[in-house]
C-alpha positions as CSV (number, residue, x, y, z in Angstrom):
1,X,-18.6,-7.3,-9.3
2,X,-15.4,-9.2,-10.7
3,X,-13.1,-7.9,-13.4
4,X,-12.8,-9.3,-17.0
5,X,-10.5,-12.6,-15.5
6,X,-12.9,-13.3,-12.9
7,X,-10.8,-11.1,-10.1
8,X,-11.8,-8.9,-7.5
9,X,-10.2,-5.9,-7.7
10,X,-9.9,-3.8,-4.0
11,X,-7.6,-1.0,-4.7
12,X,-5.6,1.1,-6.7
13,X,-3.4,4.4,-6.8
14,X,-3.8,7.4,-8.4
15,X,-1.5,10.6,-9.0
16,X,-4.4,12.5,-7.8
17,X,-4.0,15.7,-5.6
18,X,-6.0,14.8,-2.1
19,X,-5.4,16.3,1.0
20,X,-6.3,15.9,4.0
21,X,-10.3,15.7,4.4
22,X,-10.3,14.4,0.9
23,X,-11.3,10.4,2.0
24,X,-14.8,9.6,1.1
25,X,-14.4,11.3,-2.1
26,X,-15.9,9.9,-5.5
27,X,-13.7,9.2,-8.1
28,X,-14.4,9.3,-11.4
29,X,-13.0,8.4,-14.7
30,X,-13.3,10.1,-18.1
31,X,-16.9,9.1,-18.7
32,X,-18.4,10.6,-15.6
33,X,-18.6,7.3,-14.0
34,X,-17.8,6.2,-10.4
35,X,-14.9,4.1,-10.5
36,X,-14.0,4.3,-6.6
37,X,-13.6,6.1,-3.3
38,X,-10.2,8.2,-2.2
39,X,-9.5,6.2,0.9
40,X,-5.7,7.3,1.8
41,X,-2.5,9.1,0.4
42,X,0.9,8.2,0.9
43,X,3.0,10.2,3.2
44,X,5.7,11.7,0.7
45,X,3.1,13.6,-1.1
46,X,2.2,15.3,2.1
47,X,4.0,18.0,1.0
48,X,1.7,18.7,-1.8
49,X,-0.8,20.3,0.5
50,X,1.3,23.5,-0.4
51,X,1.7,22.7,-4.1
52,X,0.9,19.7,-6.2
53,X,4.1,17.1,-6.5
54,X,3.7,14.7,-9.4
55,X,6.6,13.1,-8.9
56,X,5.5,12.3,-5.1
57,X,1.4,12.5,-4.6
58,X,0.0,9.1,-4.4
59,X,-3.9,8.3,-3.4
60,X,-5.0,4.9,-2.8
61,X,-8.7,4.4,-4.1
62,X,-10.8,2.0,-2.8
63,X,-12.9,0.2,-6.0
64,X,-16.5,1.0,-6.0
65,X,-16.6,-2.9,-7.5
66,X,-15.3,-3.8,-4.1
67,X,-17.2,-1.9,-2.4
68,X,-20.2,-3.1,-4.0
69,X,-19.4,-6.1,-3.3
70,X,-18.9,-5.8,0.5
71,X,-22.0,-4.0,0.6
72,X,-24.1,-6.7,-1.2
73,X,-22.3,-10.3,-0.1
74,X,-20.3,-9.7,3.0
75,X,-22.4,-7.1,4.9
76,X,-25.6,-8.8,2.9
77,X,-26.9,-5.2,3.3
78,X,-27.7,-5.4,-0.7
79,X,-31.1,-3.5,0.0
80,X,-28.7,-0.6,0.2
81,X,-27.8,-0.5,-3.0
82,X,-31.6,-0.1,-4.2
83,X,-32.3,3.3,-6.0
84,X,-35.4,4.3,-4.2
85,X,-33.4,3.8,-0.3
86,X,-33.4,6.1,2.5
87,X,-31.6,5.4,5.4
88,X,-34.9,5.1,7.6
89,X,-33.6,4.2,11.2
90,X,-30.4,3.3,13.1
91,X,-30.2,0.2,11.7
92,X,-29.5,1.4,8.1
93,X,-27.3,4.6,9.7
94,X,-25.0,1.2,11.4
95,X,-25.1,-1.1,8.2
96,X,-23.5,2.1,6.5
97,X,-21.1,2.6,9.4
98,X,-20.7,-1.1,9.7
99,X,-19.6,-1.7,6.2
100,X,-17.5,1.7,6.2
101,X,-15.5,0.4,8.6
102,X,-14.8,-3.1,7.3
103,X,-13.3,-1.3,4.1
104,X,-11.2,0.9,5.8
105,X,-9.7,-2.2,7.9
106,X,-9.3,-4.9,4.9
107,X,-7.9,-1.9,2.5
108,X,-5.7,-0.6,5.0
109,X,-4.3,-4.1,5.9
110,X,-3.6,-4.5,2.3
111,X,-1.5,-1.5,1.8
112,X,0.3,-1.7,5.3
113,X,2.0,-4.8,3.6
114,X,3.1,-3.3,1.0
């Protein structure tokens, strides 16, 4: 899950145009590829739910690496991530919600700091 450099990488921002109802979304780069989850926006580009503000708009994306990571080591809810799951019971629906939840606390620390 580490970056080249053996860090963890948990967030980053983005001149992307999200507005409200927008978290949760993918985000993807050039390829087609996930590359993380719109988690926030920053309050000057509120204004932009009226028209886009380049100058102002920020989104905070949550890495998909990180989230990975969460998912597999922290949560140890790995069996997630296989390709043929279904969420089968209320045990999988609250590891989802579980590890959901631990994002949106650690990420939103992080960026209440800054």
């Amino acid at each position: 899950y580490k970056a080249p450099g053996g860090k963890m990488p948990v967030a980053f921002s983005t001149t992307t145009h999200s507005t409200g109802g927008n978290s949760g979304s993918p985000v993807m780069n050039a390829n087609g590829e996930l590359i993380g989850i719109n988690f926030d926006r920053n309050w000057e580009g509120v204004g932009g739910d009226i028209q886009y503000l380049p100058d102002y708009q920020r989104s905070i994306i949550v890495d998909i690496r990180y989230v990975l990571f969460i998912m597999d080591k922290y949560a140890g809810a790995g069996y997630l991530l296989d390709d043929n799951f279904t969420p089968r019971d209320s045990t999988d629906r609250n590891a989802i919600r579980y590890i959901l939840l631990f994002i949106k606390q650690t990420v939103g620390s992080i960026f209440e700091r800054v």
